[in-house]
N, CA, C and O atoms as a GROMACS GRO file, in nm:
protein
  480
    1UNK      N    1   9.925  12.021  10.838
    1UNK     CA    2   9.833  11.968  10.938
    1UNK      C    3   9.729  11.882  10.868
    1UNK      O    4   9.666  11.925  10.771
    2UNK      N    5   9.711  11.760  10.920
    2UNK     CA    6   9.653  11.702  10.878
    2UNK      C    7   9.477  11.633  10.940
    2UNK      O    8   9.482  11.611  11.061
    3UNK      N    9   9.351  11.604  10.883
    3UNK     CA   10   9.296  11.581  10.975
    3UNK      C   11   9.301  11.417  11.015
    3UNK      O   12   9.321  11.340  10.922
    4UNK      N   13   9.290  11.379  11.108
    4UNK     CA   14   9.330  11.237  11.146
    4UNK      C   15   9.178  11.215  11.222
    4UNK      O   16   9.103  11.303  11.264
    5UNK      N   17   9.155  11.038  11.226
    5UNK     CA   18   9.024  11.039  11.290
    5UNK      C   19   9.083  10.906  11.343
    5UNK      O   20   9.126  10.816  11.271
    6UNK      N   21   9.079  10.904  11.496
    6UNK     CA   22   9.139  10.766  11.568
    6UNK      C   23   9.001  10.757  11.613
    6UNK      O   24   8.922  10.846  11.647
    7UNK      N   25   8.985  10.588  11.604
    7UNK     CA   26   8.899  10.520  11.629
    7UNK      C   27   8.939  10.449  11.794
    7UNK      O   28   9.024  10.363  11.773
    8UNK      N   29   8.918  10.453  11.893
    8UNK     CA   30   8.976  10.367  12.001
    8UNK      C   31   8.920  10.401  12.131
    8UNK      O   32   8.912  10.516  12.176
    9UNK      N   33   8.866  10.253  12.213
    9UNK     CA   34   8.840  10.270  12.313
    9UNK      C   35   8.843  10.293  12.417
    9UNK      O   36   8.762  10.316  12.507
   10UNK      N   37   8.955  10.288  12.403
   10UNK     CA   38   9.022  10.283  12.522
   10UNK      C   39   9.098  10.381  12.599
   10UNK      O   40   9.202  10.414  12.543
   11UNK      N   41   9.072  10.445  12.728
   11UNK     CA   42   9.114  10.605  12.706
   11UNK      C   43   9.251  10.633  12.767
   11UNK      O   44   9.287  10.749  12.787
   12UNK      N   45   9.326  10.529  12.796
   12UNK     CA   46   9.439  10.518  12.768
   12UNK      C   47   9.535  10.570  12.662
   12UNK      O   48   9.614  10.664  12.660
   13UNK      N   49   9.502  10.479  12.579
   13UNK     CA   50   9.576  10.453  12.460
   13UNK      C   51   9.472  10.580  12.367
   13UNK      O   52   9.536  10.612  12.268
   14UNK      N   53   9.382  10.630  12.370
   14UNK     CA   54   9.314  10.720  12.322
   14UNK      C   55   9.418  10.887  12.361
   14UNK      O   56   9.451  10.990  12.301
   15UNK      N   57   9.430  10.844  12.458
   15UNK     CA   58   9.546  10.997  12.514
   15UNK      C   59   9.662  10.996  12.463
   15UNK      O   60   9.718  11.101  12.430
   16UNK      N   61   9.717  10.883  12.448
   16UNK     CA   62   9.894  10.877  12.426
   16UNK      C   63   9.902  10.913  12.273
   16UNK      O   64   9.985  10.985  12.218
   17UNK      N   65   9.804  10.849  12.222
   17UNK     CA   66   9.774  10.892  12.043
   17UNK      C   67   9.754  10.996  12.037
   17UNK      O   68   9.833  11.073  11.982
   18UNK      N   69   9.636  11.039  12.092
   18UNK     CA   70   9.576  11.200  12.063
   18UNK      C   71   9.732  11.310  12.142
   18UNK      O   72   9.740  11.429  12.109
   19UNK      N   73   9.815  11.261  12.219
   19UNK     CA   74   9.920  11.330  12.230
   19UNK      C   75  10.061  11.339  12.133
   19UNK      O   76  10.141  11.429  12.107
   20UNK      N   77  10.050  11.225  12.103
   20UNK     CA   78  10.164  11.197  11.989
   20UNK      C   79  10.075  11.273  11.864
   20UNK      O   80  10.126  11.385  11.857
   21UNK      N   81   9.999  11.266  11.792
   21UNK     CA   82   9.948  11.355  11.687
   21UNK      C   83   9.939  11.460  11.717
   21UNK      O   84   9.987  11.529  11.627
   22UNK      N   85   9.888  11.542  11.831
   22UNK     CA   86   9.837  11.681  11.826
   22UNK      C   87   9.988  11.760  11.844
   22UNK      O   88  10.007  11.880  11.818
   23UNK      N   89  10.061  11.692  11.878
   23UNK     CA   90  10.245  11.726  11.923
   23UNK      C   91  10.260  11.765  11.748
   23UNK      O   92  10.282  11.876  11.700
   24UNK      N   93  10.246  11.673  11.696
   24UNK     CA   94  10.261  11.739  11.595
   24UNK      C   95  10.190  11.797  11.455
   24UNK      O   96  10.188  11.765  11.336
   25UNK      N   97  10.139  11.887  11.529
   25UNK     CA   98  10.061  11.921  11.454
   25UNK      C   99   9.961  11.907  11.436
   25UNK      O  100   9.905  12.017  11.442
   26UNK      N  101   9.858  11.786  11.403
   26UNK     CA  102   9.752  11.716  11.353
   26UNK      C  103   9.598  11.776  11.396
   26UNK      O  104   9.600  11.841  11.501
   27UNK      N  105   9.507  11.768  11.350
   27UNK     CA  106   9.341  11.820  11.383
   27UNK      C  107   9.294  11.651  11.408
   27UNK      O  108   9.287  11.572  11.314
   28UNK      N  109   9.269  11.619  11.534
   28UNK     CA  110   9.265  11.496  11.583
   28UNK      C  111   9.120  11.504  11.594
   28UNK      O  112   9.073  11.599  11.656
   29UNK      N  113   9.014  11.381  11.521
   29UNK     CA  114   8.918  11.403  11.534
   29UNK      C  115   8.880  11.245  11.637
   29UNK      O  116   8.955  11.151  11.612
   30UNK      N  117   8.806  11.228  11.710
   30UNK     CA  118   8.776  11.088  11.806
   30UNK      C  119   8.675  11.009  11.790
   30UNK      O  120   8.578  11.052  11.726
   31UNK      N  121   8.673  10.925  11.825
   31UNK     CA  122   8.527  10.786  11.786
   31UNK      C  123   8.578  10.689  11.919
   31UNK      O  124   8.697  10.667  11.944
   32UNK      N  125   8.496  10.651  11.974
   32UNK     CA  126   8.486  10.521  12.032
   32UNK      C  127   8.397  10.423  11.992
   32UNK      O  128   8.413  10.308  12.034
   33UNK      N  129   8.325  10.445  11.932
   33UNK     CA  130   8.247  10.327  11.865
   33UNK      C  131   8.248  10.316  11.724
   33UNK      O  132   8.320  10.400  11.670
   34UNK      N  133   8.170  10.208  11.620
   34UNK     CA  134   8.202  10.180  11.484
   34UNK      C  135   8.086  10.326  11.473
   34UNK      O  136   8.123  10.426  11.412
   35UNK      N  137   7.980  10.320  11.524
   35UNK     CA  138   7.873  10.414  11.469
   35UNK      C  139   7.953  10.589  11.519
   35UNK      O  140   7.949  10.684  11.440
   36UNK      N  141   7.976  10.593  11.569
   36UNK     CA  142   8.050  10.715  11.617
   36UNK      C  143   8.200  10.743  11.475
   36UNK      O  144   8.245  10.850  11.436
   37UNK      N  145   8.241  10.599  11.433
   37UNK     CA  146   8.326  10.642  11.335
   37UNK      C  147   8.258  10.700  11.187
   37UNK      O  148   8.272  10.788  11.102
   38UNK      N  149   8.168  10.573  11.227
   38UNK     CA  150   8.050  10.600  11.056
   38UNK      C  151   8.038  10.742  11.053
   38UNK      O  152   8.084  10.802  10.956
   39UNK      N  153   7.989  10.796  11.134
   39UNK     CA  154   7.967  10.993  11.174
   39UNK      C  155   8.064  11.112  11.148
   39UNK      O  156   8.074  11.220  11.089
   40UNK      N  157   8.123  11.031  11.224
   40UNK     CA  158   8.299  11.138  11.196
   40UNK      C  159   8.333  11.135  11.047
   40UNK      O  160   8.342  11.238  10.979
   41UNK      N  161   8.352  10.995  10.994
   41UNK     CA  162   8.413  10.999  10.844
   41UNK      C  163   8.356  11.040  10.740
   41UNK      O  164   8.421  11.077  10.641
   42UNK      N  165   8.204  11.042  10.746
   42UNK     CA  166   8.090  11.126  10.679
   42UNK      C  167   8.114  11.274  10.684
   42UNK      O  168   8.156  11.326  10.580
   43UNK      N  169   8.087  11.374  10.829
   43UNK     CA  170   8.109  11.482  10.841
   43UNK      C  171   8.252  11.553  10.836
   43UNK      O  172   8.261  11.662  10.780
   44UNK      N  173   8.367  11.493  10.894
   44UNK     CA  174   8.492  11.544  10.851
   44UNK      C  175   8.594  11.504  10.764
   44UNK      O  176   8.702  11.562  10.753
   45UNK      N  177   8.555  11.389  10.693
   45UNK     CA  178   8.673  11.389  10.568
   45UNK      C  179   8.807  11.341  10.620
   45UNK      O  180   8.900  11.401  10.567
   46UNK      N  181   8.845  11.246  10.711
   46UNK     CA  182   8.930  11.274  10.755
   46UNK      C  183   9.045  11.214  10.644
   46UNK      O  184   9.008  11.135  10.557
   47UNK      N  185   9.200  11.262  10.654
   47UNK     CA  186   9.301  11.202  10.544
   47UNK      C  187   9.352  11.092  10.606
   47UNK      O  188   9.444  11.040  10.543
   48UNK      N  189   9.325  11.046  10.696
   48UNK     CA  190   9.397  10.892  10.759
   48UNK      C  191   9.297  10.898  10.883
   48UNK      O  192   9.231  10.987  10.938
   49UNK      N  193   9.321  10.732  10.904
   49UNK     CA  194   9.208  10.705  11.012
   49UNK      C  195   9.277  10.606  11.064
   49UNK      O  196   9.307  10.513  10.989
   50UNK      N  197   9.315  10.605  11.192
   50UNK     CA  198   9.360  10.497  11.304
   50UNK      C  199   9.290  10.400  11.391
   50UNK      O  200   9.297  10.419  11.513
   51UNK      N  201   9.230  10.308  11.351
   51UNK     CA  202   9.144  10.199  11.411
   51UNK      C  203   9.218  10.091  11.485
   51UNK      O  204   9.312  10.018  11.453
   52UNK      N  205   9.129  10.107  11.620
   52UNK     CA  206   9.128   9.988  11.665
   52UNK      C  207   9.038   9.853  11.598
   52UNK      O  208   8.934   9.855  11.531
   53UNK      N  209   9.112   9.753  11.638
   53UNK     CA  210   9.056   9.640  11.577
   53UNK      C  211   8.967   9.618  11.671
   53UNK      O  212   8.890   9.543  11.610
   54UNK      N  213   8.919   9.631  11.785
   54UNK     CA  214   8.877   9.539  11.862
   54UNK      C  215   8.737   9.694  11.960
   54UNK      O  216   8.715   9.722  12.078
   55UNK      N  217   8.693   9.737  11.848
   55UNK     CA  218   8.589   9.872  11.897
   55UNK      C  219   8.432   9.831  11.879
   55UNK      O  220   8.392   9.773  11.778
   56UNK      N  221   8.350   9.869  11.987
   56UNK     CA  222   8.240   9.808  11.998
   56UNK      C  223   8.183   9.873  11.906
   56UNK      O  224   8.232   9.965  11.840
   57UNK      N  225   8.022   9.807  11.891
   57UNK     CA  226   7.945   9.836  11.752
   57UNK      C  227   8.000   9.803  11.586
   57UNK      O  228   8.015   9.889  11.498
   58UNK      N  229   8.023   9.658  11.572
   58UNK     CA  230   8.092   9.590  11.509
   58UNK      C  231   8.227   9.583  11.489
   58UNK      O  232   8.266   9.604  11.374
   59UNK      N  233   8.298   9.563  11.563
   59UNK     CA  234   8.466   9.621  11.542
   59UNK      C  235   8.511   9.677  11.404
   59UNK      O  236   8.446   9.714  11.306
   60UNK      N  237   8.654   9.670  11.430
   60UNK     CA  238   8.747   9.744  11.311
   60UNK      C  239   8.714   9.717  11.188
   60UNK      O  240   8.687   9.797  11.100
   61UNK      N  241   8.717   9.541  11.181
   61UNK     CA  242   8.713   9.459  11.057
   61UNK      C  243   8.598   9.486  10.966
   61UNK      O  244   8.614   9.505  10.846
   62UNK      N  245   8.416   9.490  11.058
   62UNK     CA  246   8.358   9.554  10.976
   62UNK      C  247   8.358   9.724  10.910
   62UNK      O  248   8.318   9.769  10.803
   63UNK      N  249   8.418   9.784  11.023
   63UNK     CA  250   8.416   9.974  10.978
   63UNK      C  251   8.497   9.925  10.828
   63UNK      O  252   8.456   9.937  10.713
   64UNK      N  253   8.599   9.880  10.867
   64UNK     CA  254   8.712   9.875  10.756
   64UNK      C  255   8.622   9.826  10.642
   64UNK      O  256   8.645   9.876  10.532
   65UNK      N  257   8.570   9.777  10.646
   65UNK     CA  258   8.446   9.714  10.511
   65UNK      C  259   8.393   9.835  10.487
   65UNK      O  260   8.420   9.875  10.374
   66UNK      N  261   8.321   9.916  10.558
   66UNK     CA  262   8.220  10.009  10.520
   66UNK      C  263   8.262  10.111  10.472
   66UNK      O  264   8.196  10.194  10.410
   67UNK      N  265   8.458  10.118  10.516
   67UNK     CA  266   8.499  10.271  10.462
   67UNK      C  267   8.535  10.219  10.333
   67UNK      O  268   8.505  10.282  10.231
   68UNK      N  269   8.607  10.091  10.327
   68UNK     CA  270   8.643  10.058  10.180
   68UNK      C  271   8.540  10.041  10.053
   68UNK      O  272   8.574  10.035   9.935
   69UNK      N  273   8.421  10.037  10.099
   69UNK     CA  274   8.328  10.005   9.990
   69UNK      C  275   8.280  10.188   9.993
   69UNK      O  276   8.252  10.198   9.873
   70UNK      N  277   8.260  10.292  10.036
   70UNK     CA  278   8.161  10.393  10.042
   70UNK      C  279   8.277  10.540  10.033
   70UNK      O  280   8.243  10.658  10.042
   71UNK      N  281   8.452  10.474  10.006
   71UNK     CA  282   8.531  10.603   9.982
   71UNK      C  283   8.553  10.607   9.846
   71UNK      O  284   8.527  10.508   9.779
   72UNK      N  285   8.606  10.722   9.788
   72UNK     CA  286   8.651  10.720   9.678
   72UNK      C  287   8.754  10.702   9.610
   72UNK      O  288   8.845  10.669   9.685
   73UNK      N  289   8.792  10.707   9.488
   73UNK     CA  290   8.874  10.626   9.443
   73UNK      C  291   9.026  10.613   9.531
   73UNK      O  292   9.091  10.510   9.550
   74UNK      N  293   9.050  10.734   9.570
   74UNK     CA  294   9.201  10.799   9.655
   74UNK      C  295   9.193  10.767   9.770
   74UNK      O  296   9.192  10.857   9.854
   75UNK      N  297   9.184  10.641   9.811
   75UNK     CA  298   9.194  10.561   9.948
   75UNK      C  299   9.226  10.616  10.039
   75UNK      O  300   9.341  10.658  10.030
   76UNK      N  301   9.163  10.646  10.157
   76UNK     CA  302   9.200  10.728  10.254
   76UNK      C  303   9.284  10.625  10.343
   76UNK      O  304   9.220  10.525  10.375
   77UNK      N  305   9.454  10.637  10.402
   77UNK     CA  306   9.482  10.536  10.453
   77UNK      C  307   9.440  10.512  10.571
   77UNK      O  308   9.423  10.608  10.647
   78UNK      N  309   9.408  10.356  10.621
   78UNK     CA  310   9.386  10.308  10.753
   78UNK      C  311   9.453  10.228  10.820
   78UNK      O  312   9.494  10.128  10.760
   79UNK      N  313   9.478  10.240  10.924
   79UNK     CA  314   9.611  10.198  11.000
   79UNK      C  315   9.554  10.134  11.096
   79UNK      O  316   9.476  10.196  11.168
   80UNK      N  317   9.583   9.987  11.119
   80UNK     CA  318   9.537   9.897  11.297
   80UNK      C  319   9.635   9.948  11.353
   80UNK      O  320   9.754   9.967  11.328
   81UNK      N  321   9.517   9.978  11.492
   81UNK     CA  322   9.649  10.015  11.591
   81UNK      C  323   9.556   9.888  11.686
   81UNK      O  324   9.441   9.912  11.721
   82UNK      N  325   9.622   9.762  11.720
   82UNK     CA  326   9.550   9.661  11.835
   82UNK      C  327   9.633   9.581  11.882
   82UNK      O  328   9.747   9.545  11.852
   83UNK      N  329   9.520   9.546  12.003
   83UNK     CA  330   9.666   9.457  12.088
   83UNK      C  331   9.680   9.316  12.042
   83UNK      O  332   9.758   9.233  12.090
   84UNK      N  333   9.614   9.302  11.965
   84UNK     CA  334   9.629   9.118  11.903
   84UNK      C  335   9.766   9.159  11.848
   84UNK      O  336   9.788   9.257  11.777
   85UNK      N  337   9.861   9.064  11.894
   85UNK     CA  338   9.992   9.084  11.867
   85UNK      C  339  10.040   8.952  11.787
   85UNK      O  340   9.974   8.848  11.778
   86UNK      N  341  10.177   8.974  11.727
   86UNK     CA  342  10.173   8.828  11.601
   86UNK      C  343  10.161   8.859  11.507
   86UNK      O  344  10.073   8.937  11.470
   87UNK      N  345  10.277   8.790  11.413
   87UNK     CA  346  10.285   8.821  11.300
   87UNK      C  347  10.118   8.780  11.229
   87UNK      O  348  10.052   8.858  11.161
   88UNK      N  349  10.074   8.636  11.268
   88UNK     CA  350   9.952   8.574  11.201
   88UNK      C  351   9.869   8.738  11.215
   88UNK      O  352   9.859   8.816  11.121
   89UNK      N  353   9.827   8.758  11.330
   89UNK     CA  354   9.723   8.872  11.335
   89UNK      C  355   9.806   8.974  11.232
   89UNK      O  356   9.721   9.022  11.156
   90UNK      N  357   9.888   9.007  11.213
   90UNK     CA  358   9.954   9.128  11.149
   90UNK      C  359   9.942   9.113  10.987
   90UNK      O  360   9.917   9.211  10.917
   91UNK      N  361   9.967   8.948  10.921
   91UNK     CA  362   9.928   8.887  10.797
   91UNK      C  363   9.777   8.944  10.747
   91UNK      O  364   9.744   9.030  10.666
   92UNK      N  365   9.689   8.838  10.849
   92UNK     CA  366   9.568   8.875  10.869
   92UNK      C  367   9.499   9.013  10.850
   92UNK      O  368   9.433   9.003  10.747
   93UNK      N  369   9.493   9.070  10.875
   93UNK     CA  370   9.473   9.233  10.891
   93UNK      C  371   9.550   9.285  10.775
   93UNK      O  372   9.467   9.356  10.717
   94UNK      N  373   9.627   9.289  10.729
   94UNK     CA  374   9.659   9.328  10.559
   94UNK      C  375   9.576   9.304  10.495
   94UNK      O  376   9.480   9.366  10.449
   95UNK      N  377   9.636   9.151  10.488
   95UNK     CA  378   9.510   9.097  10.375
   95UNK      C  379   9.398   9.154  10.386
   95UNK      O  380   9.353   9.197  10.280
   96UNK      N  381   9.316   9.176  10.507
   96UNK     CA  382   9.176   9.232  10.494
   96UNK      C  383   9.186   9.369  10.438
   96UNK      O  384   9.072   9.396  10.400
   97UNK      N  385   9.278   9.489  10.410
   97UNK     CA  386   9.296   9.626  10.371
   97UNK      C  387   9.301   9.682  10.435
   97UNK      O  388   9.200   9.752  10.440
   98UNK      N  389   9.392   9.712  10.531
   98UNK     CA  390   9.492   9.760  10.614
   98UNK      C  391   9.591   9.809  10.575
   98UNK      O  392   9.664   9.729  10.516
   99UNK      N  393   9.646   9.961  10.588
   99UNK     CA  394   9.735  10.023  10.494
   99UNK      C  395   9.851   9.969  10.616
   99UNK      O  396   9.957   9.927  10.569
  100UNK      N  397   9.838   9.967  10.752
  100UNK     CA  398   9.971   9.906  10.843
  100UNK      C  399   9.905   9.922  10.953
  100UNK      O  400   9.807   9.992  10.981
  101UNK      N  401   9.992   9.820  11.035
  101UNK     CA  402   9.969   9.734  11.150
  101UNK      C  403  10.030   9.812  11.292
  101UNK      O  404  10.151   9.833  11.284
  102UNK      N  405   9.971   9.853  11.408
  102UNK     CA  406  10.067   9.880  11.483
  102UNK      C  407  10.003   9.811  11.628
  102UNK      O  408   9.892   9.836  11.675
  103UNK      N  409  10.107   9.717  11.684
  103UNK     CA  410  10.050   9.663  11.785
  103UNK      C  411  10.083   9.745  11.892
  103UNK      O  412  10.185   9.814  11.895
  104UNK      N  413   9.988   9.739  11.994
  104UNK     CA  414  10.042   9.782  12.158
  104UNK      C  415  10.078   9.726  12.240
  104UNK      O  416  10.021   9.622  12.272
  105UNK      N  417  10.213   9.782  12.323
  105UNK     CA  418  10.156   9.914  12.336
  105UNK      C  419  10.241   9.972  12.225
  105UNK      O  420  10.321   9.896  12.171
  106UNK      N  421  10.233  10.111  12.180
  106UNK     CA  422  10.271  10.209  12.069
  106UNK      C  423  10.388  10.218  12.112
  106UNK      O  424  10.395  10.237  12.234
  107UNK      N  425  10.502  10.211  12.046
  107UNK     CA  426  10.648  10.321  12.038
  107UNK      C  427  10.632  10.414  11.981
  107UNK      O  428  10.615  10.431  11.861
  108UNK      N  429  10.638  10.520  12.103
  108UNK     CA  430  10.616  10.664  12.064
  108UNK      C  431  10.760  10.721  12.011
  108UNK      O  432  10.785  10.841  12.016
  109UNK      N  433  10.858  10.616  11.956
  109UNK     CA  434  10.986  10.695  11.864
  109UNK      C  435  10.939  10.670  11.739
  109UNK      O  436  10.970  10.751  11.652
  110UNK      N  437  10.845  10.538  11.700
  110UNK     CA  438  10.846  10.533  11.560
  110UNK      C  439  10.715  10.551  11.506
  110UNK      O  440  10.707  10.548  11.383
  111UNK      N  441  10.614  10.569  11.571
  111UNK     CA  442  10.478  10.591  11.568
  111UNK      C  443  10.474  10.688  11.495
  111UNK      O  444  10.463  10.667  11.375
  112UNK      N  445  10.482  10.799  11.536
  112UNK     CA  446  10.474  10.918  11.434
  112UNK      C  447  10.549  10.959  11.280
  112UNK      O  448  10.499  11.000  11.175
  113UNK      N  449  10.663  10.933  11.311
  113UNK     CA  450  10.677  10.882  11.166
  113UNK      C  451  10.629  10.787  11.053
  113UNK      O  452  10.637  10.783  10.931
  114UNK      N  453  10.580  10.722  11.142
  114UNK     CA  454  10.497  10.622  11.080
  114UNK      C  455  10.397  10.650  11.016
  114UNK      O  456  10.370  10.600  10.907
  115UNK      N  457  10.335  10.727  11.072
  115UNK     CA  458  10.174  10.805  11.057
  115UNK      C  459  10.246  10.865  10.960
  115UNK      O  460  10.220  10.827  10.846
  116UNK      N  461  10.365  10.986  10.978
  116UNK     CA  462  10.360  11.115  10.817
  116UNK      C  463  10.386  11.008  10.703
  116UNK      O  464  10.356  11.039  10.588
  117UNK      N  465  10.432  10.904  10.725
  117UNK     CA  466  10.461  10.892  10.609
  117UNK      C  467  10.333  10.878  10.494
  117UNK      O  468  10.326  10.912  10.375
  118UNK      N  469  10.201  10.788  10.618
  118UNK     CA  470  10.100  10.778  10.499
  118UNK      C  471  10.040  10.942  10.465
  118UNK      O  472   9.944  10.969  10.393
  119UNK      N  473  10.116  11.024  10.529
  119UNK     CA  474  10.050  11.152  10.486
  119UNK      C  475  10.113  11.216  10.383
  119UNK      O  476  10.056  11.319  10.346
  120UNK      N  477  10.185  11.194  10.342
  120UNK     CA  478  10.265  11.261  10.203
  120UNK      C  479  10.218  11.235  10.095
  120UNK      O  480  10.270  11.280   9.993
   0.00000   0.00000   0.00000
């Protein structure tokens, strides 16, 4: 079991995630905003973190700055999950340090595998 911290606004797509992780297994921790993530990743440590790109209180792109400069050496992985779809957006978003890309809506056949793998 792992702890996971999804970042996302949207309470949609906030349910279908938090159902696909907690299915298996996972201690699902939540954020809807960048300052609400800043909080979570401070107090629970989480081992992977699922961001939306597009979350109020500076979006993804800056959190993703703030976790990459303030974690330690053993990179905690971070995964876009957003609807900017396209390879360009998908390029894009690497390059910035993005461990992987998942556009929506989610395929809930490959989603989760997707996720263990950065957990091993």
């Amino acid at each position: 079991m792992a702890r996971i911290l999804l970042v996302e606004d949207d309470p949609l797509s906030r349910r279908l995630l938090r159902d696909l992780l907690t299915h298996r297994g996972h201690q699902l921790f939540e954020a809807t905003t960048a300052d609400e993530a800043r909080r979570q990743i401070e107090s629970v440590r989480p081992q992977l973190i699922l961001l939306d790109v597009q979350i109020p209180g500076g979006g993804g792109e800056i959190l993703l700055d703030h976790i990459r400069t303030r974690e330690p050496p053993n990179r905690v992985p971070v995964l876009a999950v957003t609807a900017l779809a396209g390879k360009h957006h998908e390029e894009r978003l690497m390059r910035l340090g993005f461990d992987a890309y998942f556009s929506k809506p989610i395929s809930t056949h490959t989603f989760g595998p997707a996720v263990e793998s950065f957990l091993k």
